[in-house]
C-alpha positions as CSV (number, residue, x, y, z in Angstrom):
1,X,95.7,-134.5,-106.6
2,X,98.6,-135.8,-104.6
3,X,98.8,-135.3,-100.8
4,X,102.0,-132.9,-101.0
5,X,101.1,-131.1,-104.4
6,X,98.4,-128.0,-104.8
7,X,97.4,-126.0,-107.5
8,X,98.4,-122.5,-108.3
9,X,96.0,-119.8,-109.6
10,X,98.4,-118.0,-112.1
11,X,96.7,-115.1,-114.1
12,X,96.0,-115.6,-117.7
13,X,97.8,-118.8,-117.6
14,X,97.3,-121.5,-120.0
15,X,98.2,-125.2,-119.2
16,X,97.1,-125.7,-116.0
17,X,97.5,-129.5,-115.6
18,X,101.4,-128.7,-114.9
19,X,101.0,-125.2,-112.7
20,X,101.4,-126.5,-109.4
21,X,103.9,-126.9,-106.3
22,X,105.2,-129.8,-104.3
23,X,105.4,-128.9,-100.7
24,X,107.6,-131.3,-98.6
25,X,108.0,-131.5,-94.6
26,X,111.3,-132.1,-93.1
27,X,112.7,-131.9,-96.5
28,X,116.6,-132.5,-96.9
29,X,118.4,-130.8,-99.7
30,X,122.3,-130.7,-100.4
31,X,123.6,-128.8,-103.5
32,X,125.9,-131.4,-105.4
33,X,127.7,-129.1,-107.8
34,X,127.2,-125.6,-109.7
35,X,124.4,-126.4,-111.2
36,X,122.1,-129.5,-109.5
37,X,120.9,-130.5,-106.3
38,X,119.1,-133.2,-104.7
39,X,115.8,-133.5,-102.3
40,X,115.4,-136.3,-100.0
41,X,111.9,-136.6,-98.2
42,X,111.0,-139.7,-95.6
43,X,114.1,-141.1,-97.1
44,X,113.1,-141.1,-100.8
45,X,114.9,-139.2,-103.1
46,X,112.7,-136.5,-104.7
47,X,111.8,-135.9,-108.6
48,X,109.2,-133.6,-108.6
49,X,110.4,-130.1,-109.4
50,X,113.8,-130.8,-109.4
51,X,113.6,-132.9,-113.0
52,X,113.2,-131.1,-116.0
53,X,111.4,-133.1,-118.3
54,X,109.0,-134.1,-116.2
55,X,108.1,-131.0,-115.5
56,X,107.3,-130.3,-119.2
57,X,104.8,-132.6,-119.0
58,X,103.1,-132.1,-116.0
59,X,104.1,-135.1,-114.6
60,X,103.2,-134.9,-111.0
61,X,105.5,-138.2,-109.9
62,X,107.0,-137.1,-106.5
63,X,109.5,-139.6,-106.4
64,X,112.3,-142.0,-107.9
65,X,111.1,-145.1,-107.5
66,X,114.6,-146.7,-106.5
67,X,116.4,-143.7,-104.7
68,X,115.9,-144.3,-100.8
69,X,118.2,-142.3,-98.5
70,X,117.4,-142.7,-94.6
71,X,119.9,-140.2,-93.6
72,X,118.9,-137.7,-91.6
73,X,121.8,-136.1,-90.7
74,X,122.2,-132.1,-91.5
75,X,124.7,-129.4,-91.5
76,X,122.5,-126.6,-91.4
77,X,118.5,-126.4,-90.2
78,X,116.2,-124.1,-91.3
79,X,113.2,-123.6,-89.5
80,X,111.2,-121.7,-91.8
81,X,108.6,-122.4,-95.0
82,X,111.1,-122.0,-98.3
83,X,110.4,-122.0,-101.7
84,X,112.9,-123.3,-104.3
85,X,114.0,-121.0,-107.2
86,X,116.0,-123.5,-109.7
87,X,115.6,-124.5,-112.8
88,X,118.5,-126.8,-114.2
89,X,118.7,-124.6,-117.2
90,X,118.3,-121.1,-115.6
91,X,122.3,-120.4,-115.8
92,X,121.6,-119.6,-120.2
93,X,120.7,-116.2,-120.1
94,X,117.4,-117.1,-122.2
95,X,116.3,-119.6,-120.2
96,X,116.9,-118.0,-116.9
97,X,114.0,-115.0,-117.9
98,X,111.6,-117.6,-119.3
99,X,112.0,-121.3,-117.4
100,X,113.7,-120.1,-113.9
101,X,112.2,-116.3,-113.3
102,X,108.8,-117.5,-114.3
103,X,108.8,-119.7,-111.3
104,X,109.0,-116.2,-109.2
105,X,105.4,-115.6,-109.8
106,X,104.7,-119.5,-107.8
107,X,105.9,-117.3,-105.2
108,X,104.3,-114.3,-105.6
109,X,100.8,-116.0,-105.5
110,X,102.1,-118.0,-102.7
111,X,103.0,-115.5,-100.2
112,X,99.8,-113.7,-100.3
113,X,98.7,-116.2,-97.9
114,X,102.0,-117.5,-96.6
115,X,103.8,-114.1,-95.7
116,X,106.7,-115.3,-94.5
117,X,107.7,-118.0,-97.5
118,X,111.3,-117.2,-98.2
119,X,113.2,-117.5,-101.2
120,X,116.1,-120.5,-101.0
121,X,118.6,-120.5,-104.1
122,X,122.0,-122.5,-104.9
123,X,124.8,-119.9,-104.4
124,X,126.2,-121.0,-108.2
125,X,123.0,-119.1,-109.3
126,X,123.2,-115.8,-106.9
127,X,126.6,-114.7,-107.1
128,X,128.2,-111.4,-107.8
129,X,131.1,-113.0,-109.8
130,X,131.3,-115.0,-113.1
131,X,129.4,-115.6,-115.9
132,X,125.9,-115.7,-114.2
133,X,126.0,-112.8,-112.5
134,X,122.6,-111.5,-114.1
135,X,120.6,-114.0,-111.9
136,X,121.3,-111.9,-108.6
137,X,120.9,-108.5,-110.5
138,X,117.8,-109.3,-111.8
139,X,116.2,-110.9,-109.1
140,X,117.7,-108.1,-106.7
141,X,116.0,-105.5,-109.3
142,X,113.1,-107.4,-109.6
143,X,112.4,-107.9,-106.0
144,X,113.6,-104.5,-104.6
145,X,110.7,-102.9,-103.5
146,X,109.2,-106.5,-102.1
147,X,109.4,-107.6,-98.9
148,X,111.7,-110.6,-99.8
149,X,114.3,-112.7,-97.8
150,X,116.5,-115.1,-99.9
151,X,118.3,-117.9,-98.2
152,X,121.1,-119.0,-100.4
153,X,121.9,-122.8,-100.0
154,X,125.7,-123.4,-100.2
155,X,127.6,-126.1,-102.0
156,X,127.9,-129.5,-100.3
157,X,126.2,-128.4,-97.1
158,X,123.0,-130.3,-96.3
159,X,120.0,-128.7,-94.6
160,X,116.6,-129.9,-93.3
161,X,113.9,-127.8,-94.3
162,X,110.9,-127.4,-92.1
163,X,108.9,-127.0,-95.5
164,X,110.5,-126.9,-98.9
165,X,107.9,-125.7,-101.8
166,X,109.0,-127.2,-104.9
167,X,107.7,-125.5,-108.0
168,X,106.6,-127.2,-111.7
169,X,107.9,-125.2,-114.7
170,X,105.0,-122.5,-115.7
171,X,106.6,-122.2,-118.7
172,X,109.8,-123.2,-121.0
173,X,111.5,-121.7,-123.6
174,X,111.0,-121.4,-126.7
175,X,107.6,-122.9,-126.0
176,X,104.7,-121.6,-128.4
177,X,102.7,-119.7,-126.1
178,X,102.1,-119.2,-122.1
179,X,104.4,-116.6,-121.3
180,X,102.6,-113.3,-121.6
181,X,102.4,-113.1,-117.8
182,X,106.4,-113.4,-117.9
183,X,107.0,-110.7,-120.2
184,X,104.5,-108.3,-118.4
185,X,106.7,-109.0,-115.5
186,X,109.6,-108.3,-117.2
187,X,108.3,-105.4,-118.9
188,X,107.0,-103.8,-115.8
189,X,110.2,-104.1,-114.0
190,X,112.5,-102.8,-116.8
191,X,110.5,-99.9,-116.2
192,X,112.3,-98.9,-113.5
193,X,115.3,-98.1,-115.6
194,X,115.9,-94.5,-117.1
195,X,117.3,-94.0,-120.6
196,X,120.5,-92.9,-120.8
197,X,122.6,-90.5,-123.6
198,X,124.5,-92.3,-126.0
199,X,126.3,-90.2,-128.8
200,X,126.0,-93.1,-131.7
201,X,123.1,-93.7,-134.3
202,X,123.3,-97.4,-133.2
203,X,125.3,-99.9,-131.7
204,X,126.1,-104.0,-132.9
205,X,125.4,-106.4,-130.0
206,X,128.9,-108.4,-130.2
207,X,129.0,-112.4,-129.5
208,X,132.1,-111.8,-128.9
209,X,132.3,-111.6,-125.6
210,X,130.8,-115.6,-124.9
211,X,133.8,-116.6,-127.1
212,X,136.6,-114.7,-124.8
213,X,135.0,-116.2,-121.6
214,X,134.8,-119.4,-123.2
215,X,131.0,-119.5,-123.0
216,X,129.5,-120.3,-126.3
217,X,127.7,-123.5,-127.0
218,X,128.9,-123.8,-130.6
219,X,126.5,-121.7,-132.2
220,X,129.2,-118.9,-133.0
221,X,129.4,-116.8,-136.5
222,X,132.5,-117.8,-137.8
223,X,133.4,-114.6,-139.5
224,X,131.6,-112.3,-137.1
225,X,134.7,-109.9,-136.7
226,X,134.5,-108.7,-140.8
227,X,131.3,-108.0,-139.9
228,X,132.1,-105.9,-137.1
229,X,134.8,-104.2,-138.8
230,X,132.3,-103.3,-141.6
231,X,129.9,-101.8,-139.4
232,X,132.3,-99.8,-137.6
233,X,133.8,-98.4,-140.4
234,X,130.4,-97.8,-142.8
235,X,127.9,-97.0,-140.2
236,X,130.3,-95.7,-137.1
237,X,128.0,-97.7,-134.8
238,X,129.1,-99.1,-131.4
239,X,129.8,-102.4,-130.4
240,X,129.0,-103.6,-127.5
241,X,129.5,-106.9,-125.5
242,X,126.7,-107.3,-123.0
243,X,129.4,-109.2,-120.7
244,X,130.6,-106.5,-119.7
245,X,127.7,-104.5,-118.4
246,X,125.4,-105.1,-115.4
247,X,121.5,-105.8,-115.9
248,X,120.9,-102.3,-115.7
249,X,123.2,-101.5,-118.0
250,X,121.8,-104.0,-120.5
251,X,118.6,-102.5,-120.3
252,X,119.6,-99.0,-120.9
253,X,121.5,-100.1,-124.2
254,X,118.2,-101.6,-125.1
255,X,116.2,-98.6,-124.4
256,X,118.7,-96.1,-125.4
257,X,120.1,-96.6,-128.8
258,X,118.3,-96.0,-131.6
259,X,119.2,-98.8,-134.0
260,X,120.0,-102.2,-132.5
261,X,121.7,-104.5,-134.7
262,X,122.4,-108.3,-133.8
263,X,122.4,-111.9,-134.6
264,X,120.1,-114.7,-134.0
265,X,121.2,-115.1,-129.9
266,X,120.2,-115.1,-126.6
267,X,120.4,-111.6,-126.2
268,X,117.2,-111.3,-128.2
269,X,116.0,-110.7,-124.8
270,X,116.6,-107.7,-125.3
271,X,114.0,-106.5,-127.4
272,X,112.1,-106.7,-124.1
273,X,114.1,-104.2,-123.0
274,X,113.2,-101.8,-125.5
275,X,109.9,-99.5,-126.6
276,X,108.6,-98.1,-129.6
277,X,111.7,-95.4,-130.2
278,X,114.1,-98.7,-130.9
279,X,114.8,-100.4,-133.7
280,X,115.6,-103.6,-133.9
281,X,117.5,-106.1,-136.8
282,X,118.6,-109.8,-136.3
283,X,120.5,-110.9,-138.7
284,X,119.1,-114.4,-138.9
285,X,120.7,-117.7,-137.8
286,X,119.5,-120.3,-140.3
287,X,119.1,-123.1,-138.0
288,X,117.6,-120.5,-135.2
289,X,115.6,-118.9,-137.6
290,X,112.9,-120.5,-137.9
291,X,111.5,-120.9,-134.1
292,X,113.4,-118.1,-132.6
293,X,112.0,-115.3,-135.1
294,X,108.6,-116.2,-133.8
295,X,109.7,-115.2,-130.2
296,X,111.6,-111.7,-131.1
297,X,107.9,-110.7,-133.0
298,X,106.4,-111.8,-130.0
299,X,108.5,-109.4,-127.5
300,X,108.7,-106.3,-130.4
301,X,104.3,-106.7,-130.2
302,X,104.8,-106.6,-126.4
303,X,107.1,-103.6,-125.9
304,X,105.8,-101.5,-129.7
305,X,109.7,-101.6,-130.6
306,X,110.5,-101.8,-134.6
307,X,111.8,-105.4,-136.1
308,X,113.3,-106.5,-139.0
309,X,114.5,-110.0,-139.6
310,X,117.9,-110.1,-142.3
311,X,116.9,-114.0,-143.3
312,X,118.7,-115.9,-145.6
313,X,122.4,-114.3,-145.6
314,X,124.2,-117.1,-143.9
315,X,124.6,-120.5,-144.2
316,X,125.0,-123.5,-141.8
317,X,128.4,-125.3,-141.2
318,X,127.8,-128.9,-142.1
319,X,127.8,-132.4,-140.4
320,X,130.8,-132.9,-142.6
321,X,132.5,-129.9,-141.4
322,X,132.1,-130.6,-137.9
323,X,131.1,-134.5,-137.2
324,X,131.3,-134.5,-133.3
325,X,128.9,-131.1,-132.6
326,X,125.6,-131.1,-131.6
327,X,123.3,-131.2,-134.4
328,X,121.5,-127.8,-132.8
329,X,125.1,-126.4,-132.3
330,X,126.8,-126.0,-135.8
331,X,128.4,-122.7,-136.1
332,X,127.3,-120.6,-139.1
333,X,128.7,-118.0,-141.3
334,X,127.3,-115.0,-143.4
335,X,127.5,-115.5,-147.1
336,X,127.1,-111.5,-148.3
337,X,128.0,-109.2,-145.4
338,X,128.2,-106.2,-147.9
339,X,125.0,-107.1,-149.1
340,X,123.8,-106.7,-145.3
341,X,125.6,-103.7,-144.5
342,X,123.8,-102.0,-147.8
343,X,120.3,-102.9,-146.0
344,X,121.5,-101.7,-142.5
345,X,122.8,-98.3,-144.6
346,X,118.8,-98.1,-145.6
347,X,117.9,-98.8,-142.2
348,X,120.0,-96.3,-140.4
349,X,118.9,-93.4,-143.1
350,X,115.3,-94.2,-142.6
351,X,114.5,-95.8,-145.7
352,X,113.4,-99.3,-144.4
């Protein structure tokens, strides 16, 4: 084990060569833009929870080997142990639950024996405005009744850390398996969350909303809106654009309506949301399909809500279509949305 690096005890946890933290004195860190930062430490520039990949892998490589830095020259000094929340992906709404919260419960263990570690967080990624505003409410909700102090590192200052903890991914998504512990910490702070009265049978989850704010990687459904017009006007069921709510009032859609319809998306989270009085149907991306189904059986066996997969209704925009996207980012379209809307019928009626 390396000099700066120590193992931590997570419950139940599974790959244990890469659950550990990186502790640095006299650390310097300076936020370079939205979303990335960078660690110097006795003039070396450091890799080691900060990377991504490595992380992965366990790799336990504290430094570039090139990168050297001897300035020691700060705008702001803090003179206290801090732990590092970030996670290069944690801005995607999936990712944030899964590869950036999961690194809360480093802390957790941590600060039974170090009571006064604090929380230190880029202010891109705990902000009360834009698209990412679920970080802060999450976090806040999650750590309300903790005794928790967050410092929030701002863009293009520089501090000096008396000791930054830097924390190796415990788990990634969509990886197969490791993040039970996660969604028992999701689950139990959803909890705190009350039902509330909606007047509909169900509601559509709308993608709609990523589109208007220009947020969607690529992976849109091309003719979502006749789908949403259909299941307005054959099922009279809401739609609702989860950009426009606060966590809490995410959760309470997830918990409160009966039938929950949506599409392949990272607002599968939801079902985590839920219990065994919701229903849930994903109409199936075909590309997404095929590893993201196994994660929404996974959270509907966690929380006892109903599931049912649509698969097969859509196809995949091609190559040819499209020759400059992402391979993992073609847009898609449904193939027989009356055909779907006949199963939802049965679904909403309580014959499937």
């Amino acid at each position: 084990m390396n000099q700066f690096q120590f193992h931590i005890p997570i419950p139940n946890s599974i790959h244990q060569n890469r659950q550990f933290c990186t502790y640095l004195p006299e650390a310097y860190l300076k936020p370079i833009d939205p979303n990335t930062l960078e660690v110097f430490h006795e003039g070396m520039k450091v890799k080691a929870g900060i990377e991504k990949e490595p992380q992965k892998h366990g790799d336990r490589t504290i430094y570039y080997s090139q990168d050297i830095n001897p300035d020691t020259s700060f705008d702001y000094e803090i003179d206290e142990d801090v732990i590092l929340l970030y996670d290069d992906a944690g801005l995607n709404y999936a990712h944030f639950f899964f590869d950036f919260f999961g690194k809360c419960l480093y802390f957790e263990e941590i600060k039974k024996t170090l009571h006064k570690l604090k929380i230190g967080i880029l202010e891109n990624f705990y902000s009360e405005t834009g698209n990412s505003t679920f970080i802060k409410q999450w976090l806040d909700l999650y750590f309300e009744d903790k005794d928790v102090e967050i410092i929030i590192f701002k863009n293009d200052q520089r501090y000096k850390i008396k000791t930054l903890i830097l924390p190796n991914s415990y788990y990634w998504f969509p990886e197969g398996q490791g993040e039970e512990y996660i969604i028992e910490k999701i689950m139990e702070t959803v909890s705190k969350i009350p039902e509330i009265e909606v007047k509909s049978n169900g509601c559509y989850i709308s993608r709609q909303d990523t589109l208007k704010r220009g947020w969607y990687h690529g992976r849109d459904l091309v003719n979502e809106v006749e789908l949403i017009e259909q299941i307005q006007n054959e099922l009279g069921y809401d739609i609702i654009e989860l950009m426009d709510y606060d966590i809490i009032g995410k959760i309470q859609i997830f918990k409160s309506y009966k039938n929950i319809v949506q599409q392949s998306s990272a607002s599968n989270i939801g079902i985590l949301f839920s219990n065994s009085k919701n229903t849930h149907t994903i109409i199936s991306n075909p590309r997404m399909a095929p590893w993201l189904n196994a994660k929404v059986f996974k959270f509907s066996q966690a929380t006892k809500a109903n599931l049912i997969t649509l698969d097969g209704g859509g196809e995949y925009l091609s190559e040819d279509i499209l020759p400059n996207t992402d391979v993992g980012n073609y847009p898609w379209k449904l193939t027989n949305i009356e055909g779907i809307i006949e199963v939802l019928k049965q679904i909403d009626n309580g014959d499937i």
